[in-house]
C-alpha positions as CSV (number, residue, x, y, z in Angstrom):
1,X,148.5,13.6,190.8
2,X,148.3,16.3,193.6
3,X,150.1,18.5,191.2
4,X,147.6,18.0,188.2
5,X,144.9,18.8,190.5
6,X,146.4,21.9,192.5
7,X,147.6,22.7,188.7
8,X,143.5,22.2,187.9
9,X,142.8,24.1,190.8
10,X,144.6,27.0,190.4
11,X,143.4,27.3,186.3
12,X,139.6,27.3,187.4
13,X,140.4,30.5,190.2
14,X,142.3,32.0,187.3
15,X,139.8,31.7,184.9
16,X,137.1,32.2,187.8
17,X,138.6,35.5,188.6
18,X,139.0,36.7,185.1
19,X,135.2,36.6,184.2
20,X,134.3,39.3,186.6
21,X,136.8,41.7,185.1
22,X,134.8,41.4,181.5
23,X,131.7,42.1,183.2
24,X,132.9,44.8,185.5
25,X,134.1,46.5,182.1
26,X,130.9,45.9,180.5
27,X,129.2,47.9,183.6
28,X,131.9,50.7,183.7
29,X,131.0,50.9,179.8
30,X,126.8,51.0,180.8
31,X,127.5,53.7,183.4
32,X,129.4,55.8,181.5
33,X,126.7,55.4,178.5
34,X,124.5,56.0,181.5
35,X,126.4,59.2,182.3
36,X,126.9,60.8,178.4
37,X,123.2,59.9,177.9
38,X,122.5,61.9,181.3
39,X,124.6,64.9,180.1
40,X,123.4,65.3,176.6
41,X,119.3,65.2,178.2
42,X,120.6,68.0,180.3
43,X,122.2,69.9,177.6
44,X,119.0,69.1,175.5
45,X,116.9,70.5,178.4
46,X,118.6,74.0,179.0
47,X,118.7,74.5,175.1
48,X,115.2,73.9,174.8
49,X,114.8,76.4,178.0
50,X,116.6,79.0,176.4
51,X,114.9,79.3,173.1
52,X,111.4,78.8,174.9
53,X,112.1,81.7,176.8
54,X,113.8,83.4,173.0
55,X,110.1,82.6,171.8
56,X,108.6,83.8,175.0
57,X,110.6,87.2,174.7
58,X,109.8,87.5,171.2
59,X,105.8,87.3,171.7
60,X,105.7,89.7,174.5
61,X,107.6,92.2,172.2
62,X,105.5,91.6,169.3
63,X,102.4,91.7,171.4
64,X,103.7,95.2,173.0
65,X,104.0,96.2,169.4
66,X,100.2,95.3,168.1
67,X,99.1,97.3,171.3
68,X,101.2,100.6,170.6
69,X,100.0,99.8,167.1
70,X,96.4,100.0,168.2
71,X,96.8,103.0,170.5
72,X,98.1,105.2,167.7
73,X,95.4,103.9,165.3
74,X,92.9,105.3,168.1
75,X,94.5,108.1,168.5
76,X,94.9,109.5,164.8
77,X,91.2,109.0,164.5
């Protein structure tokens, strides 16, 4: 009878222990999820930096242009 229950024992630690393993997995799998989701918002971010400041570059030079435009118009008068 001792043995049965030391037997019963032992299976519910086993099985006790075993559950936590599942869930750490399932966490390892959220922070890493966490982590790609993390990198990919950052990568988004400095793409979107670097053509804002493309679109920024290109208005100044276009701007520059209309003015240069304007001061030779004034000028051939």
């Amino acid at each position: 009878m001792k043995r049965i229950a030391l037997f019963l024992l032992l299976l519910a630690f086993c099985a006790g222990y075993s559950l936590p393993a599942g869930a750490e997995a399932q966490n390892a799998r959220t922070r890493n999820n966490f982590r790609l989701a993390k990198k990919a918002a950052k990568q988004n971010k400095k793409a979107m930096n670097k053509v804002g400041k493309k679109q920024q570059k290109a208005m100044k030079k276009y701007q520059k242009q209309q003015r240069k435009a304007a001061k030779s118009q004034k000028h051939h008068r």
